[in-house]
C-alpha positions, 0 to 999 in steps of 0.5 A: 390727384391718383398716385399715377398721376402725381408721380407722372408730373413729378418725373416730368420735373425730373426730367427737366433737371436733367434738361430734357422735354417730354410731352408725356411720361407713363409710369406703367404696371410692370409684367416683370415684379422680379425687377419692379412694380412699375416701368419708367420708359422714356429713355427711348424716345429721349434718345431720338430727339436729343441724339443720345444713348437711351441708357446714358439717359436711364441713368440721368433720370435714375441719379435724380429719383427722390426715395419715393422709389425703391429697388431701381434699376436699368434693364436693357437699353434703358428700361427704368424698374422701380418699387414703391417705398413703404413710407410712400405707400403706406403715406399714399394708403393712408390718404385713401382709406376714406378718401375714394378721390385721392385714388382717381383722376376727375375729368375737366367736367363736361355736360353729358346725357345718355340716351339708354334703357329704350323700353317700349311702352305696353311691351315686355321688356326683354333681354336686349333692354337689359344690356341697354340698361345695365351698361348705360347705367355703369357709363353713367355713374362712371361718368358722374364719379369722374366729375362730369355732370351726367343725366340719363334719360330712358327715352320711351319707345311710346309711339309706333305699331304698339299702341294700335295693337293694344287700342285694337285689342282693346276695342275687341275685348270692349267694343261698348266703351265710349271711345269707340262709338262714333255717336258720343258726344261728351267728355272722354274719361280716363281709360282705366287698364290694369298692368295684367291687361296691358301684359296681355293685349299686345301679345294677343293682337300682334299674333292675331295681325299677323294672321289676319290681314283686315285686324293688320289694317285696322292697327295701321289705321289706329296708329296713325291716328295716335300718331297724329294726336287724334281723339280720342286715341291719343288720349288712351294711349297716354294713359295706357302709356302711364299704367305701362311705365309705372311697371317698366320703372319697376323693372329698371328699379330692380335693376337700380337704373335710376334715369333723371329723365323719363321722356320719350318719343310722345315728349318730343311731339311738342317740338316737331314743329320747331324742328322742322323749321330748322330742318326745313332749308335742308329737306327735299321731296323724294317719292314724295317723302322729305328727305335729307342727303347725308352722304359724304365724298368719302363714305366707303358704304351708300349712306342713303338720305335720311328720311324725315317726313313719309309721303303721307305727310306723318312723322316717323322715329327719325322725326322724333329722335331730331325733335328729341335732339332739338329739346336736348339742345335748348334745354341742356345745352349738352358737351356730349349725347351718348347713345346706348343702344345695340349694334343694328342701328349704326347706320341709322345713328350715323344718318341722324347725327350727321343731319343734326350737323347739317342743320346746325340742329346741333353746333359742331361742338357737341359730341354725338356717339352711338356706343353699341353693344354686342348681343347675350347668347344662349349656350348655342352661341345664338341670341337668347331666346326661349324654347319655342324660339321666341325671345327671351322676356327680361322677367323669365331671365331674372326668374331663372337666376333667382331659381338657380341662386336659391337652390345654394341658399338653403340656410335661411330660416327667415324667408324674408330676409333670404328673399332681400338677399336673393334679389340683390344677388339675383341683380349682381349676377346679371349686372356682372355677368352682362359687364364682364365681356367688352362693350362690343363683344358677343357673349354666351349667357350661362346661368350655371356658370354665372350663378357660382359663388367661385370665379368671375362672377357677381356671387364670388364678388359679393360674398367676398365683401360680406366676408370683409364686412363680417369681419370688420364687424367683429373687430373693434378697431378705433385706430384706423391706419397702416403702419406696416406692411407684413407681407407680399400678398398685403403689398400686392394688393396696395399696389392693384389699389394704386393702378385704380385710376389708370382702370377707371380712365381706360373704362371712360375712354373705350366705355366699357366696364370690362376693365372695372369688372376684372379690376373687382375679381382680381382685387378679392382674390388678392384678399382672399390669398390674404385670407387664407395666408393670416388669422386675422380676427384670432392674431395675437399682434394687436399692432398687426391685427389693426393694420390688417383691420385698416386694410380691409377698411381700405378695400371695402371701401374701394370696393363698394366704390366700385360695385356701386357704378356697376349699380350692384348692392352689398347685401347684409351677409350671405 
């Protein structure tokens, strides 16, 4: 249990001394460090239920405070300042230098998946997969931390208009191969295709299509073909999907997303059927389409019906989000699903959530949500896209800030090791940058800016906990523990550590990372103040210099704790 949250349940047994009842009481992070460190404010609202003088009350509460607290005192008409002891805090640091648990507090545990990632099979990934990726990475870990049983699944967009290009493609670059010759009788082989293909084939046949209506048609037809599960299509686009996804793991990797599950939409063919029988009760033909009514009496905006079945009889992304659910259910049986996925598809979760519902497709118990996010701009305020206006390939972004990262790198003889740091700083810069603005906020994207090694960003982060590492390495320190506190920069930075699990909470409960992310530059500026204040490695005291030893062990090891849900290494040295 964090420090917040004990001397929360210890002032409501104070409370109870004085006999009074109170639902809940919030040691808040006091604004005024002039009059304390944290604020006790029920006073106020004491007074209404029981009829009293919110000070007179103050004062009660104050008469029966134990010496965990210092410096109290009343301030207006009942405002409650206090410090935190020294015995107390040390005794509270003490506890956490190598016990991350004792700083949060764990959740009733709870089964969650998070639908993030989405990447499209035989498709660049691009910078919108990233914020996918990268946030619903962050929740994830963030979830697990917090004591939930978490998995992630990157759901594969491995169905649509991408795989008749590239069948398409492949037919024109390869017409002889034995899958397009209506006369061949034996068994199909596996298509062999190399990831350099496959980069190539969509583009050229997505440009193509658009200009030529009859290749347009024939990608339509191959479509539904695959969609259908008809040989030999459906075959090859399996295995182009195979090749596709080793390379789409690679990006993920390098973005250290670690998904438990890799389905898609071609895994939840199987359970179509299964689905539409639980659906079925609650579908009606319209324009020759099923469709399921989803509108409520007091919808504000026309929720349209959700179509399930085209007029052609085919199934579409619904179909298959609901198949997808149907599996979710009878494998995991899930508290809560969180979709990670941008904004634009609202209203479409919204119709598929609430037909999950309808059906009892899903039991009421289980928690649906889309957690959408806002877009990454270029430095126009606009979505990133290249300079002929197309968008922007999430491999040319990592491109850039790797080139721009190395240009502040010139020290390395060893290009390997230079290469290793470049990569962990290249993924930090983007991960912090991407993490930094809230969940829902549109943000400019400034590769100059997010490249720097001073202010908010992932560079200034990282070189300051290999500062600390260096440190720490250079010192032999056996006797890990804090006797003392020497200054007000070291306290400063105690008290940060005790509001950690108050920061994790409000990341969890409004899924964002923001809070973590101003949570890590506030904690290393504090020690590099600290830095500047004190000789640490040169200090004479060796009392002092273990304490500040342990100190640092504290916050790297909170620290490090911290970077790893946001998914960012440490490097070596910089």
């Amino acid at each position: 249990m964090s420090f917040i949250k004990e001397t929360e349940e210890y002032l409501k047994i104070v409370l109870k001394k004085c006999n009074y009842e109170i639902d809940e009481v919030v040691l808040e992070s006091s604004s005024r460090r002039d009059l304390g460190e944290f604020q006790i404010n029920c006073s106020m609202n004491l007074a209404k239920k029981y009829g009293k003088n919110p000070r007179e009350i103050a004062q009660e509460i104050v008469k029966n405070l134990d010496d965990r607290f210092k410096n109290v005192n009343i301030a207006g008409p009942g405002f409650i300042n206090v410090s935190i002891s020294d015995k107390y805090l040390l005794k509270t640091m003490n506890k956490s230098i190598n016990d991350f648990d004792t700083l949060i507090d764990k959740k009733n545990s709870k089964k969650i998946i998070i639908d993030y990632g989405g990447a499209n099979a035989a498709k660049a990934l691009h910078v919108g997969h990233m914020r996918s990726a990268n946030i619903g990475e962050a929740l994830k870990r963030l979830s697990i931390v917090l004591g939930n049983n978490t998995i992630g699944d990157v759901h594969l967009g491995d169905l649509g208009r991408q795989s008749g290009m590239v069948i398409s493609e492949i037919k024109k670059r390869k017409p002889d191969l034995c899958y397009f010759d209506s006369n061949y009788n034996g068994d199909y082989p596996k298509l062999e295709i190399t990831p350099e293909e496959l980069a190539e084939y969509y583009p050229c046949a997505n440009a193509d299509a658009k200009e030529n209506p009859e290749r347009m048609e024939e990608v339509r037809k191959i479509t539904a073909l695959v969609d259908e599960q008809k040989e030999p299509f459906f075959s090859m686009w399996k295995d182009i999907v195979e090749v596709s996804s080793k390379e789409i793991k690679k990006v993920y990797n390098y973005l250290n997303c670690n998904f438990e599950l890799w389905e898609g939409e071609l895994s939840s063919l199987k359970y179509i059927d299964d689905t539409l029988k639980v659906l079925s009760p609650y579908m009606y033909e319209s324009d020759g389409a099923k469709v399921i009514d989803v509108a409520n009496e007091n919808d504000k905006i026309e929720i349209p019906p959700l179509i399930v079945i085209k007029n052609d009889g085919a199934s579409i992304y619904a179909t298959r989000d609901l198949s997808t659910l149907y599996h979710r259910m009878k494998e995991y049986n899930p508290d809560e699903i969180w979709y990670v996925v941008d904004a634009r598809q609202g209203l479409y979760f919204e119709q598929v959530f609430r037909a999950s519902y309808k059906s009892k497709l899903v039991k009421k118990e289980t928690e649906l949500y889309h957690y959408y996010f806002g877009t990454m701009n270029g430095k126009d305020g606009k979505p990133f896209k290249t300079r002929d206006g197309g968008v922007l390939q999430l491999d040319d972004l990592l491109a850039m800030i790797k080139d721009e990262l190395s240009k502040k790198m010139n020290k390395y003889q060893d290009n390997k090791e230079k290469e290793e740091i470049l990569d962990i700083l290249t993924v930090a810069t983007v991960k912090y940058a991407d993490l930094l603005p809230f969940r829902t906020t549109d943000y400019i994207f400034d590769i100059e800016k997010f490249c720097s090694f001073e202010g908010k960003t992932g560079p200034y982060i990282l070189y300051t906990m290999v500062r600390i590492k260096s440190i720490l390495e250079k010192t032999n320190c056996k006797n890990i523990v804090l006797n003392e506190i020497y200054g007000e920069t070291e306290r400063n930075i105690y008290i940060k550590i005790l509001e950690l699990s108050r920061i994790l909470n409000k990341a969890y409960n409004e899924k964002t990372l923001s809070y973590i992310c101003e949570y890590l530059f506030e904690i290393c500026s504090l020690f590099n103040k600290f830095y500047s204040e004190c000789s640490i490695i040169n200090e004479e005291d060796v009392k002092k210099k273990d304490n500040y030893i342990s100190m640092l062990t504290l916050i790297y090891n909170v620290c490090s704790k911290l970077l790893d849900i946001l998914a960012i290494k440490i490097p070596n040295r910089m």
